[in-house]
C-alpha positions as CSV (number, residue, x, y, z in Angstrom):
1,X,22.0,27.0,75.3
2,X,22.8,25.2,78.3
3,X,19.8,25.4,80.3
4,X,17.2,25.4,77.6
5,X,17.3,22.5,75.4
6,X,15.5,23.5,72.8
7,X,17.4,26.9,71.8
8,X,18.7,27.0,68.6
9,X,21.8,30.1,68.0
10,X,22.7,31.7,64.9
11,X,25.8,33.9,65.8
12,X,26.7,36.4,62.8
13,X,30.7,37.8,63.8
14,X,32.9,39.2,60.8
15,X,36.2,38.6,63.2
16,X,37.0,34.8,63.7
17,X,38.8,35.7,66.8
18,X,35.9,37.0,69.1
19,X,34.8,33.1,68.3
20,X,37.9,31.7,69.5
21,X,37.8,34.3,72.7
22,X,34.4,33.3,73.2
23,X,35.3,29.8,73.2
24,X,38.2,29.9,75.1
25,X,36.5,32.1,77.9
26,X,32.6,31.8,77.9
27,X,32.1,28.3,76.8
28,X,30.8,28.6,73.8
29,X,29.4,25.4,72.7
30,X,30.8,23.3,69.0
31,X,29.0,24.6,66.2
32,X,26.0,22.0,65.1
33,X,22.9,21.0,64.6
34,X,22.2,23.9,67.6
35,X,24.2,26.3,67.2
36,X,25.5,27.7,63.9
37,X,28.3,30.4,63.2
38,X,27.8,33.0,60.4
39,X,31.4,34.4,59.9
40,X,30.5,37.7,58.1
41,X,29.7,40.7,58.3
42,X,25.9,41.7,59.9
43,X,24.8,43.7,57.0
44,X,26.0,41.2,54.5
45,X,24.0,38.3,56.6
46,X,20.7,40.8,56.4
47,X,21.4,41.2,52.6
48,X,21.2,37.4,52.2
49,X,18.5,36.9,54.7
50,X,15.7,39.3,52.5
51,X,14.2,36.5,50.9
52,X,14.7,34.1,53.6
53,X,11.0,32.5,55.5
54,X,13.3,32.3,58.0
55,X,12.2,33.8,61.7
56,X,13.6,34.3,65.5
57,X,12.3,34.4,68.4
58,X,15.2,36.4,69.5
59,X,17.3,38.8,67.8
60,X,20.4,40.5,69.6
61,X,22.3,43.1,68.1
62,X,25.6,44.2,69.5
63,X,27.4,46.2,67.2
64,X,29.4,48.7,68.5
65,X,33.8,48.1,68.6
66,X,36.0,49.9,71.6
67,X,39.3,50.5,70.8
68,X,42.2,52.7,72.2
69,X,41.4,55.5,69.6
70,X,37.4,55.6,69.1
71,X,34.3,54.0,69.4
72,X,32.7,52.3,66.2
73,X,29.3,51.6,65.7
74,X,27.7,49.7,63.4
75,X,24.3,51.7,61.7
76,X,21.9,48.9,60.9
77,X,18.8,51.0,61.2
78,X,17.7,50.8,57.0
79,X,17.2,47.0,57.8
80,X,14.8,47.7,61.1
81,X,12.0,46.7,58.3
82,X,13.8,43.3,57.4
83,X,14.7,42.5,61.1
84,X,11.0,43.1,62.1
85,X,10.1,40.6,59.5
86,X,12.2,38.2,60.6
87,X,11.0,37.9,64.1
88,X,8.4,35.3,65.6
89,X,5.0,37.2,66.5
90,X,5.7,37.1,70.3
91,X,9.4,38.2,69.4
92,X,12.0,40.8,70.4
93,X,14.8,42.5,69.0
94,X,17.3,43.8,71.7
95,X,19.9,46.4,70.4
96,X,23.0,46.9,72.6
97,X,24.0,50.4,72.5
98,X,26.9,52.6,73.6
99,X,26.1,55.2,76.2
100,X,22.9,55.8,78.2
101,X,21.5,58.5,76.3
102,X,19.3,56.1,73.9
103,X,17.3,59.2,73.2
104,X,20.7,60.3,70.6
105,X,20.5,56.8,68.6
106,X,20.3,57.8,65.6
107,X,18.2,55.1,64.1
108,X,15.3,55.3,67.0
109,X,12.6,57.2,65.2
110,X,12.8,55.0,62.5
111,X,12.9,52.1,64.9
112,X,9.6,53.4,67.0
113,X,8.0,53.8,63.5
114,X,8.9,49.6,62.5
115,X,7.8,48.3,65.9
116,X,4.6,50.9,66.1
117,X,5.9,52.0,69.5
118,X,7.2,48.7,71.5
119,X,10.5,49.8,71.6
120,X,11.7,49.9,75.6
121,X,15.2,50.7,77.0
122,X,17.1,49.6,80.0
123,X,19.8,51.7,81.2
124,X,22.5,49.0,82.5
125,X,24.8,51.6,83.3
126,X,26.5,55.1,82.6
127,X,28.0,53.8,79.1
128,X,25.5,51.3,78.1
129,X,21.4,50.8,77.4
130,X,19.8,48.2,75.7
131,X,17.1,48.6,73.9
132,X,13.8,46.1,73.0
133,X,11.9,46.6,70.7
134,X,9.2,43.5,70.1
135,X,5.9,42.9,67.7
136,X,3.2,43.3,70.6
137,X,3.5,45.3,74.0
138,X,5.2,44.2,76.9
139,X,3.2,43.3,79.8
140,X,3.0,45.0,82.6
141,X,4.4,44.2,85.5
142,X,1.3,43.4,87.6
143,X,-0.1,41.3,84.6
144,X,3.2,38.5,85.4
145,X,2.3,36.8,87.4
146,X,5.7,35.7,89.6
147,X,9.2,36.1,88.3
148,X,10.7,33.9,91.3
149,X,10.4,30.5,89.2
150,X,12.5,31.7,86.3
151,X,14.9,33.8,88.5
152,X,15.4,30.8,89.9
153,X,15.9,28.7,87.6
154,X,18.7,31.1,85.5
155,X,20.1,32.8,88.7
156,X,19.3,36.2,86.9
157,X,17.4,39.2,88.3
158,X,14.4,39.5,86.1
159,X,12.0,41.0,88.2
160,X,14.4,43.6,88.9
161,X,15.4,44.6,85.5
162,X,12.0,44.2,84.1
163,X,11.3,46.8,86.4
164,X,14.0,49.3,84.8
165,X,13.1,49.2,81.5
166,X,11.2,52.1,80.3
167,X,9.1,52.6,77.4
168,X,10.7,54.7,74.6
């Protein structure tokens, strides 16, 4: 939110405490006209959001709790549909999953079938993958023209993770 002016957020978090550590340690910015906080739970957000005109450009989805015991994730798949409707033509729903086996998500079929096959993953590391899955094919990588200006800009590697993802 800091370097783009024009972002607008919608952050959906049942505990009120990852808000307060977020705040406290990432700088997350005073709720307003900019950002907005949605303190419930993600499926009861979608529930409300099915008659909603509504639409993103950017939907992230992060849903998976480590604790000492197990890991908890957080299935969402039944509402692939709903989240594909609420994106913007040109946007992209990223789903952060735990492990690197994407291939053993149990949603991803059903996920392939919403997004007609533009759903990509990029392994980050050996417990983590993120997958994208968007309205329209991603380019490919000759067709962009030059990631330096962006990189840049944000001080991220784009060229080189663009260049991990994979198409699912």
């Amino acid at each position: 939110m800091y370097y783009l002016a024009e972002v607008i957020v919608d952050a959906i978090e049942l505990r009120s405490s990852v808000f307060e550590v977020a705040k406290e340690y990432f700088s997350l910015p005073d709720v307003g006209p900019r950002f907005k906080i949605h303190q419930t739970s993600v499926l009861d957000y979608l529930e409300k959001s099915r008659n909603t005109t509504e639409s993103f450009d950017l939907i992230i989805v992060d849903l998976f709790i480590t604790t000492n015991e197990k890991d908890i994730s957080v299935d969402i798949s039944e509402n692939y549909s709903l989240l594909y409707k609420m994106l913007q033509n040109q946007g992209c729903l990223c789903i952060n999953l735990l492990g690197c086996d994407y291939r053993k998500y149990p949603g991803l079929d059903y996920l392939i079938s919403v997004f007609n096959y533009c759903v990509y993953a990029i392994r980050v590391d050996a417990s983590n993958t993120i997958l994208f899955a968007t309205k329209q094919s991603v380019p490919d990588i000759e067709t962009i023209i030059d990631f330096s200006e962006i990189e840049k800009r944000y001080g991220l590697p784009f060229s080189q993770n663009f260049n991990k993802m994979e198409s699912v």
